[in-house]
C-alpha positions as CSV (number, residue, x, y, z in Angstrom):
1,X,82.3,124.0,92.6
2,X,81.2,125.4,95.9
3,X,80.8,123.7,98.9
4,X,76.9,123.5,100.5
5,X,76.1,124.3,103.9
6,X,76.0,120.5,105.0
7,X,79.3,119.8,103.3
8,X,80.9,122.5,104.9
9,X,79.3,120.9,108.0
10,X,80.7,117.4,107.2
11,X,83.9,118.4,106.0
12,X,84.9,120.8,109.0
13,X,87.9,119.1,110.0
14,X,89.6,119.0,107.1
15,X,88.2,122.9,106.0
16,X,90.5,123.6,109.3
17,X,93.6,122.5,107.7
18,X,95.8,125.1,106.3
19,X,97.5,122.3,103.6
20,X,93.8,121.2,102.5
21,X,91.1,124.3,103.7
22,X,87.9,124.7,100.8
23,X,89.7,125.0,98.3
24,X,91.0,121.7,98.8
25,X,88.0,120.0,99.9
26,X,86.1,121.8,96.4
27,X,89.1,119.7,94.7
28,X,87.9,116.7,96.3
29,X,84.2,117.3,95.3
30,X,85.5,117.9,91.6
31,X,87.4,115.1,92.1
32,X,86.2,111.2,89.7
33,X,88.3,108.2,91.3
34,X,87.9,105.0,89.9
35,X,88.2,101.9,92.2
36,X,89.0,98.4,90.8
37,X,87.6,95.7,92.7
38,X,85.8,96.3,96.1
39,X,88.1,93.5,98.2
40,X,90.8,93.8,100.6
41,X,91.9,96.9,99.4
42,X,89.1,98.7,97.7
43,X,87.4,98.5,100.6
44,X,88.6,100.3,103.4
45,X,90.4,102.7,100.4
46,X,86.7,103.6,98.9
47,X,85.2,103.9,102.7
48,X,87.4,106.6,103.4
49,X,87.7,108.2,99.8
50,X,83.3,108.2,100.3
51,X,83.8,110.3,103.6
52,X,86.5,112.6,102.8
53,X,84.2,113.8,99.7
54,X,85.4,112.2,96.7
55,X,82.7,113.6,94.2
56,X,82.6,110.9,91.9
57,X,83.5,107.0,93.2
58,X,83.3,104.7,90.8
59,X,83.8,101.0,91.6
60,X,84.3,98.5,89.1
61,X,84.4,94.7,90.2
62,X,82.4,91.9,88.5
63,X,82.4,89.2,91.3
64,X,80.1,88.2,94.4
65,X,80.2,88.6,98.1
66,X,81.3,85.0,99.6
67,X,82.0,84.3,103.1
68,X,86.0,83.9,103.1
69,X,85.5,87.6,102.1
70,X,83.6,89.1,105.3
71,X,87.2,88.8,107.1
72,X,88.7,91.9,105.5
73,X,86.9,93.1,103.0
74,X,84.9,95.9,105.5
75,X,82.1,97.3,103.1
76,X,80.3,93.7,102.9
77,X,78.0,92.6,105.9
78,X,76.5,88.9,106.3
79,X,73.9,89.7,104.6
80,X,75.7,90.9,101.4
81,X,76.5,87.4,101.0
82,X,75.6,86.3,97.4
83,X,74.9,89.8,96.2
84,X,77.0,91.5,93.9
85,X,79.9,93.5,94.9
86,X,79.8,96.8,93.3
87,X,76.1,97.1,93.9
88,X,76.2,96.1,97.9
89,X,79.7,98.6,98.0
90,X,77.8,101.3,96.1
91,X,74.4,101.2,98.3
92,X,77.2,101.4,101.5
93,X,78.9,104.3,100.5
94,X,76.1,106.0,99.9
95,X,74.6,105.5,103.2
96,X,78.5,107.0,104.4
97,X,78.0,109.6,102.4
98,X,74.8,110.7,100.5
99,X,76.6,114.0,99.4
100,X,78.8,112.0,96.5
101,X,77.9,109.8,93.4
102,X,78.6,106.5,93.4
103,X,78.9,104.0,90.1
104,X,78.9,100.8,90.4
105,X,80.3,98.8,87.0
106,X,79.6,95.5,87.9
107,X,81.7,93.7,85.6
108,X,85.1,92.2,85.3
109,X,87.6,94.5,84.0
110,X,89.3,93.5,79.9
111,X,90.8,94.8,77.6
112,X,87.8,95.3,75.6
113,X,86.0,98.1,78.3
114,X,89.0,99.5,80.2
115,X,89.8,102.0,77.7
116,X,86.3,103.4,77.5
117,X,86.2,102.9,81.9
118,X,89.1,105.0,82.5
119,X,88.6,107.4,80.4
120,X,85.9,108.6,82.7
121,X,87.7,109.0,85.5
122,X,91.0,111.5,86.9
123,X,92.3,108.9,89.3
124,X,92.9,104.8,89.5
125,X,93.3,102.7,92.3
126,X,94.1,99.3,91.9
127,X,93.2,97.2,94.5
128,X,92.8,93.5,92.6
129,X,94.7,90.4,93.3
130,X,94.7,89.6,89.9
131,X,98.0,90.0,88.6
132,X,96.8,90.1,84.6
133,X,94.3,92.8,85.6
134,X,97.1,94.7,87.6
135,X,98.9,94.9,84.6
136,X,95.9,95.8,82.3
137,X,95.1,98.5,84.9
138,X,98.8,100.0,84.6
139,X,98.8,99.9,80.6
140,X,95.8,101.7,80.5
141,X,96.9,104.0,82.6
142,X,99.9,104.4,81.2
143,X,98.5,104.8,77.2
144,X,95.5,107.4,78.7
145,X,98.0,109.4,81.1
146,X,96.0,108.6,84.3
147,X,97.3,108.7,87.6
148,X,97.5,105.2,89.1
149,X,97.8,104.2,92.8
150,X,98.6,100.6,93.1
151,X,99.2,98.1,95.8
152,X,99.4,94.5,96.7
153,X,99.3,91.7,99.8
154,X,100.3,88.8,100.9
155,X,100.2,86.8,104.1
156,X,101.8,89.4,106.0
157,X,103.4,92.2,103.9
158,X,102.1,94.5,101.4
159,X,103.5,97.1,99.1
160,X,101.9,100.4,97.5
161,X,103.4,102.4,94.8
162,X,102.3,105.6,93.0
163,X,102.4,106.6,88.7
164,X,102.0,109.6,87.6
165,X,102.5,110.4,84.0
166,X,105.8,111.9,83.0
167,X,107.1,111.8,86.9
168,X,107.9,108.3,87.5
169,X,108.3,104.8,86.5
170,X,105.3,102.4,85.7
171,X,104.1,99.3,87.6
172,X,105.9,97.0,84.7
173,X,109.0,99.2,85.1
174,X,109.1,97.3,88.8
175,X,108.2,94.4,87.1
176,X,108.4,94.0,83.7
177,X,107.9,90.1,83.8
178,X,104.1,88.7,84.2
179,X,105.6,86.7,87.5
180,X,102.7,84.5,88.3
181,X,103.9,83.9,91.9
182,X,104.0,88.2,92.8
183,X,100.1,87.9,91.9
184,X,99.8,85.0,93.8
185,X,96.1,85.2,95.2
186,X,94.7,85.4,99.0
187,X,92.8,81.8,98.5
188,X,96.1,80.9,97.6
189,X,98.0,82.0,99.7
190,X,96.5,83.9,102.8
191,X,96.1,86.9,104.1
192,X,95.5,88.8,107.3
193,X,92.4,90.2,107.5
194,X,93.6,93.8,109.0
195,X,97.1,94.0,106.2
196,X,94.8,95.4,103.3
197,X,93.4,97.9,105.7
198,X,96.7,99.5,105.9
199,X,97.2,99.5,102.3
200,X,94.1,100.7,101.2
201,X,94.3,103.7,103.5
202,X,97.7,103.9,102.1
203,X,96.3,104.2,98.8
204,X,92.8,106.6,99.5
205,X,95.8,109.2,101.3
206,X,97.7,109.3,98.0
207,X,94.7,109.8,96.2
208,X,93.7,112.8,98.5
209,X,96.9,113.9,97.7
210,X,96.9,113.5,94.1
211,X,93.6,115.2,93.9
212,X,94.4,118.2,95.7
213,X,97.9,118.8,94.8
214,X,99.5,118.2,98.5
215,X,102.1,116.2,99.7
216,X,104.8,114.0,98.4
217,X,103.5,111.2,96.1
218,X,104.7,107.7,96.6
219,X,106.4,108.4,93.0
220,X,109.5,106.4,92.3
221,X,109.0,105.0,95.5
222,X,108.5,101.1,96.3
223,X,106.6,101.2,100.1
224,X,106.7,98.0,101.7
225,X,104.8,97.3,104.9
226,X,105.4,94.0,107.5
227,X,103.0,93.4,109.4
228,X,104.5,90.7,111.8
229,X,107.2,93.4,112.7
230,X,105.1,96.2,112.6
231,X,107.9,97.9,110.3
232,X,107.3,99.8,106.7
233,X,110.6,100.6,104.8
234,X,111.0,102.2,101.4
235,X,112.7,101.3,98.2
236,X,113.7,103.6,95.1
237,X,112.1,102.6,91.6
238,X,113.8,103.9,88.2
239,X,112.1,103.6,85.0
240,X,113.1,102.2,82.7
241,X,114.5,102.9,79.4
242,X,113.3,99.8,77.6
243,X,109.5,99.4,79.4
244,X,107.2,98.1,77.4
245,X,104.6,100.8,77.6
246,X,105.7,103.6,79.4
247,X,109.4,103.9,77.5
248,X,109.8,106.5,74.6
249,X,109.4,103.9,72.1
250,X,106.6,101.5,73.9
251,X,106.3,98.1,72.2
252,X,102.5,98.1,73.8
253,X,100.5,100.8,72.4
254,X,96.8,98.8,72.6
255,X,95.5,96.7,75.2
256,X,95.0,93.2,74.8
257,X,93.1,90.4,76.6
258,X,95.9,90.1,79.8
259,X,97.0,86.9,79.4
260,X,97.8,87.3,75.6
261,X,100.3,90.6,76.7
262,X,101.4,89.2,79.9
263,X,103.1,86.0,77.8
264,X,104.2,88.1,74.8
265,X,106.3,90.2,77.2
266,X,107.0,87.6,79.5
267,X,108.2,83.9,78.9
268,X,109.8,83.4,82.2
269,X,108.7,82.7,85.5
270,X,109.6,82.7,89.3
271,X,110.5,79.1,90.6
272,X,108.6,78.1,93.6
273,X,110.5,76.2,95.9
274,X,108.9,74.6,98.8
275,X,110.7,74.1,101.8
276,X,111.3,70.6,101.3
277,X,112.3,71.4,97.8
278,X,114.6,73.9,99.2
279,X,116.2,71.2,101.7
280,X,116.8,68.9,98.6
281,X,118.8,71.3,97.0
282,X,120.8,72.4,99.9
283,X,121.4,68.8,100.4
284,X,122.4,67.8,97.0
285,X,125.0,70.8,97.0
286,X,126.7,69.6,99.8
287,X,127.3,66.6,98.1
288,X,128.7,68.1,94.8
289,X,130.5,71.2,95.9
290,X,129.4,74.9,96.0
291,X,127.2,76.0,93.0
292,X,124.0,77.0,94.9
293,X,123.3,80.6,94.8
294,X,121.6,81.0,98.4
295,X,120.7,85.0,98.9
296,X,118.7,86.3,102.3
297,X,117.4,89.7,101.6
298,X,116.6,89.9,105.3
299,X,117.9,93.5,106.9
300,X,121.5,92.3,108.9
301,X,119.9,92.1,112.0
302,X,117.6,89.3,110.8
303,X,120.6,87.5,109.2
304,X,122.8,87.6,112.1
305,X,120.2,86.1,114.3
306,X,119.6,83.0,112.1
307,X,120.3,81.7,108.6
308,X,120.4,79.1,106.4
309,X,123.8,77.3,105.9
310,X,125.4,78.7,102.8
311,X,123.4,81.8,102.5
312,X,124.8,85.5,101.6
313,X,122.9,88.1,103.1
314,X,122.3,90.9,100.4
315,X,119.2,93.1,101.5
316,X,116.3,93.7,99.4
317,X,117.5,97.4,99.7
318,X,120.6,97.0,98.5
319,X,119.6,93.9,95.5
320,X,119.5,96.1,92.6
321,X,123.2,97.8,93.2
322,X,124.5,94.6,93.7
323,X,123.5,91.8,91.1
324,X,127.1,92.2,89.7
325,X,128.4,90.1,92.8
326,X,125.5,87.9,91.6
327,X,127.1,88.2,88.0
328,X,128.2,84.6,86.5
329,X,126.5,82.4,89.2
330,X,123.6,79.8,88.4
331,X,120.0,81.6,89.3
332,X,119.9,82.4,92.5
333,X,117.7,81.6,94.9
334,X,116.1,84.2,97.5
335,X,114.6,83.7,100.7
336,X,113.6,86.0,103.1
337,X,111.0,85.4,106.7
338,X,107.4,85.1,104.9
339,X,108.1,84.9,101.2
340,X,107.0,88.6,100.5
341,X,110.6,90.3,99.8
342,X,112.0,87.3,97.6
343,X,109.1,87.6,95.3
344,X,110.3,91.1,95.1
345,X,114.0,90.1,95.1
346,X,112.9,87.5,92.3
347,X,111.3,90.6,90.1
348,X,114.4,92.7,90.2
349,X,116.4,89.5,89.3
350,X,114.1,89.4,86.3
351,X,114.2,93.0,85.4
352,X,117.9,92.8,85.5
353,X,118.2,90.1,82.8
354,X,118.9,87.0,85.6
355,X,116.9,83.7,83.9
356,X,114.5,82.0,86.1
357,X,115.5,83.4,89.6
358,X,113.5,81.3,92.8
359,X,112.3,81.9,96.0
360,X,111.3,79.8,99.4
361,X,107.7,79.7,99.6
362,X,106.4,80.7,102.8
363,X,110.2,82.1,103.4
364,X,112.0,80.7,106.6
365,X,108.7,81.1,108.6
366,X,108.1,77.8,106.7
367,X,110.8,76.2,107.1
368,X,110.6,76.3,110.6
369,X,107.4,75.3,110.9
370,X,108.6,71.8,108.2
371,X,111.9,71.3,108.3
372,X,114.2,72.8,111.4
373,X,111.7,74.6,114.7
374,X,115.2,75.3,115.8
375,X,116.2,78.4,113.3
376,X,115.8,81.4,115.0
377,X,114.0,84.0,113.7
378,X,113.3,87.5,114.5
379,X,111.1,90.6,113.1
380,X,112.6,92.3,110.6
């Protein structure tokens, strides 16, 4: 598929790239990337997948512009308020780039249409806050052999990861369990506005890459991003022998209404601890001897400049080669500055067979701000 004299005109800075050049950008016009839901992250993802050429964007999210969106979610204006999503996103991206197609499927995504959805598309980028749709997303994936480019936010911190089938682990290999509090939601919990900006870009440059063949996926690889400390850091993923839908012998080979396969494959749960929660405990184990199992998974640094009293520092980069120390203990109980690594400390603990694991909701940034302004805390 040839390029036309006003593409070659719009695409002239990547044409000068030896790693890209046409044939690259005719990849990128051949290219069908499917985009589910048009928020944080599917917005500023599908902005730039529109104007580097994608041929075919298709965006698939059900719901309505509101107001508490307009402070990151970049392809809505005022006036989109009320309207629906995919139809407001597909008359923007358009008006970006008149040279692509645009579909808007303005619907929420089941189990009952993502088969026939994805099949349509080479590419999937999943950019809900749902958690029971991020894992419909990835089984579908998984069962049709469909490159998926995933990510997640919250508060401060994000994460992206990238599956490609037969090169790398799945999104339930990182976490097998249906944690409610990892898909905790941006009403919930809050977000800040620019963080899915980062992630979606993350997300439309491994789909350029996917699509063209260049680069170094994000396979196998967890990338984390905090904001606050301006700092991204990297974590290896294995699959794993016993997934449920990517392993050699899958237990899910059909996809079910979410909630129906999240609980079949997942009884357990993260424990939420608020910081006064948390001080209860600590409090109570003072009194009756040692017994809690308190783990930072702060980098050293962090540690060093202020802890809780009785906590071991293991880093979340060093968690999975080092549960054996954790081996025999109660659960344990993670904490970290904002609450984002110990949700992902909590899902390794799960993966690796430890029962109900917890985490400090908000992480020490709220326990300052309840219980002791004195604890020193630095960027991590």
């Amino acid at each position: 598929m040839t390029l036309s004299p006003s593409e070659t005109a719009r695409y002239r800075r990547h044409l000068t790239l030896p790693e890209l050049g046409p044939a690259g950008q005719e990849r990128l016009k051949c290219a069908r990337v499917l985009v589910v839901g048009s928020g944080g992250l599917g917005s500023p993802a599908s902005l730039y997948l529109a104007a580097a050429g994608i041929g075919t964007l298709g965006i698939v999210d059900g719901d309505r512009v509101e107001p508490s969106n307009l402070h990151r979610q970049v392809l809505f204006e005022t006036v989109d308020i009320g309207r629906l999503k995919a139809e407001a996103a597909r008359e923007r991206l358009l008006a970006i780039n008149p040279e692509i197609t645009v579909v808007a499927h303005a619907f929420t995504l089941r189990a009952s249409n993502a088969r026939e959805l994805i099949e349509r598309y080479d590419i999937v980028l999943d950019g809900t806050d749902r958690l029971s749709t991020r894992y419909l997303v990835n089984d579908a994936c998984v069962l049709l052999r469909k490159p998926l480019i995933t990510a997640a936010i919250h508060r401060f911190e994000g994460q992206a990861m990238s599956y490609v089938p037969g090169r790398g682990p799945c999104y339930r290999c990182l976490f097998p369990q249906a944690v409610e509090a990892v898909g905790e939601s941006c009403a919930d919990a809050g977000v800040l506005g620019v963080l899915p900006g980062v992630l979606g870009l993350i997300q439309a440059t491994e789909a350029i890459k996917l699509a063209t063949g260049i680069g170094e996926p994000l396979i196998g690889r967890l990338l984390t991003y905090d904001a606050l400390s301006l700092r991204f850091a990297e974590l290896p993923v294995s699959r794993r022998r016993e997934c449920p839908v990517c392993a050699e012998h899958p237990r899910i080979t059909a996809l079910e209404d979410t909630a129906e396969a999240c609980a079949a494959d997942a009884p357990l749960s993260v424990r939420r601890l608020s910081a006064t929660a948390l001080r209860r405990l600590l409090v109570e184990a003072r009194r009756s001897g040692p017994g809690l199992v308190l783990i930072d998974v702060r980098e050293p640094w962090e540690f060093d400049a202020g802890h809780l009293e009785g906590a071991r520092n293991i880093p979340l980069g060093e968690l999975r080669g080092r549960l054996d120390d954790l081996a025999g203990e109660g659960p344990p109980i993670f904490v970290c500055r904002s609450g984002r690594r110990s949700l992902t400390a909590c899902a390794i603990a799960l993966q690796a067979g430890m029962a109900a694991p917890a985490h400090l909701e908000g992480g020490l940034l709220e326990w300052v701000a309840a219980i002791d302004p004195r604890l020193r805390l630095v960027a991590g």
